[in-house]
N, C-alpha and C positions, 0 to 999 in steps of 0.2 A: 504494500500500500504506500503512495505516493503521496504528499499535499506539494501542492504549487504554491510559492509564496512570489506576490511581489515585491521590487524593493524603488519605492520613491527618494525624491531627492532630502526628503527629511530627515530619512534610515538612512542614507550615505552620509549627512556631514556629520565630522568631530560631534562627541559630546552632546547630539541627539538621541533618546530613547530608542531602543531595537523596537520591532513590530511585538517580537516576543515578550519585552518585558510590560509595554502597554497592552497586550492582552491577558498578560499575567495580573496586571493592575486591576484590570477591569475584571477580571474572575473574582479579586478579591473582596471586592466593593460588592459585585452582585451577590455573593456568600454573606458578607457582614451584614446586608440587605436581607437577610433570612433566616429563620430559624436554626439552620442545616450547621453542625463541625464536620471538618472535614480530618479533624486528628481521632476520632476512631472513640470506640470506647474501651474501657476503662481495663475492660479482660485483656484486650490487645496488649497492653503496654505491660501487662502483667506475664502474658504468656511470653512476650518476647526478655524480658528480665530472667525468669525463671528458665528460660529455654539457654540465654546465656551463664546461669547459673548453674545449670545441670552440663554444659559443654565443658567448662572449666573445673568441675568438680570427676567427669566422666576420666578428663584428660591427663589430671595429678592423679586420682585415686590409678588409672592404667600404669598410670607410671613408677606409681609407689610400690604396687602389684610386682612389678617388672623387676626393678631394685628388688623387693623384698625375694625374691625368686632367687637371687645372684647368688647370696650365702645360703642356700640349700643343699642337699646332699642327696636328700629321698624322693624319689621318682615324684610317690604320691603328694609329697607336699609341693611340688613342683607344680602335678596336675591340677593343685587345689587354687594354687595362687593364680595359674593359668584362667582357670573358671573367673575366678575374683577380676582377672583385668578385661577376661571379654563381657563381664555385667559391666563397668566400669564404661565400655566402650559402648555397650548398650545404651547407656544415661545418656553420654554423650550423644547419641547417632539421636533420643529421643528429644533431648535438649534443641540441635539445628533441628530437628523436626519444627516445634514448639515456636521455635524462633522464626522460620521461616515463616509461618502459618499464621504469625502475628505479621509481619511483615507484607503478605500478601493483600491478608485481609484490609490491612491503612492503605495501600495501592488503588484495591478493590474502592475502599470508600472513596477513595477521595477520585478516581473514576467515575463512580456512579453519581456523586456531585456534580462532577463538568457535566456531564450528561446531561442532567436535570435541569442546570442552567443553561444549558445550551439547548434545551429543549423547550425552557421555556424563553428564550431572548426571539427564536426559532417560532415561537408560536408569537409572541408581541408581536412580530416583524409580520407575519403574515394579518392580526387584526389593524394594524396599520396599516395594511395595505389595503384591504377592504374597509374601510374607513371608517373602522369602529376602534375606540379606547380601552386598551385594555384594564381591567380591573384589577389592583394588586390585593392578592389574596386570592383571588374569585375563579373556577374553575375554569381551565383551560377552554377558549371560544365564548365567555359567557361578554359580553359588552357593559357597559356603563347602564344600568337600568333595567337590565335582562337577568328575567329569573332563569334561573338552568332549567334544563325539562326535568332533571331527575327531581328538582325540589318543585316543580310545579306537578307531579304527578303525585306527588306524597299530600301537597295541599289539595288537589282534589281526591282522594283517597281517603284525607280527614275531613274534608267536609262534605 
């Protein structure tokens, strides 16, 4: 997938704004313009801590594992310490799991954000163009003064 950008004479001189970072601006504003975070919730940032916490414990405890192996003598305690560093590696491997899956998901949101706003600047632009005002708030196509049909069906249904 390709996008096509152009570049006017404002993105070429010194010391003017890129295209990018004015529409970085302007995502930001329509965001702070609405309910929506786009930093995730509260489990993300949890899972990805834990997930780094369980990698770095996975990755000392394999090693200690390893060390403690060196002055051995007997097979089986060998095989035992062996068991101990592939759990070890286990925590680890679940850890970048953990961490990854926190990582995606803040992607995902903040993804599914531009969407949203881009769905709805997408929808303004087209009652604009039909030359009705969009309503902020008000469901997607409904105009300045227009009840939606889904709440005009519910009022005749109650009365």
């Amino acid at each position: 997938m390709t996008t096509m950008t152009s570049s006017t004479a404002a993105d070429l001189e010194p010391g003017a704004p890129r295209a990018h970072g004015r529409r970085s601006e302007a995502f930001a504003q329509a965001v702070a313009g609405t309910r929506r975070r786009a930093d995730g919730a509260v489990g993300d940032g949890a899972a990805r801590v834990v997930g780094l916490v369980a990698m770095v414990v996975g990755v000392v405890g394999a090693f200690l594992a390893y060390v403690n192996s060196l002055g051995l003598d007997d097979s089986r305690d060998i095989a035992s310490t062996q068991v101990l560093a592939i759990a070890f590696v286990a925590v680890a491997v679940a850890g970048a799991g953990l961490y990854v899956a926190g990582v995606v998901a803040r992607v995902l949101r903040l993804w599914l954000l531009r969407q949203l706003v881009e769905s709805q600047d997408r929808a303004d632009a087209l009652l604009a163009a039909l030359g009705r005002a969009p309503v902020p708030g008000a469901p997607i196509g409904a105009a300045a003064g227009e009840v939606p049909p889904v709440a005009a069906d519910r009022e005749d249904r109650a009365g």
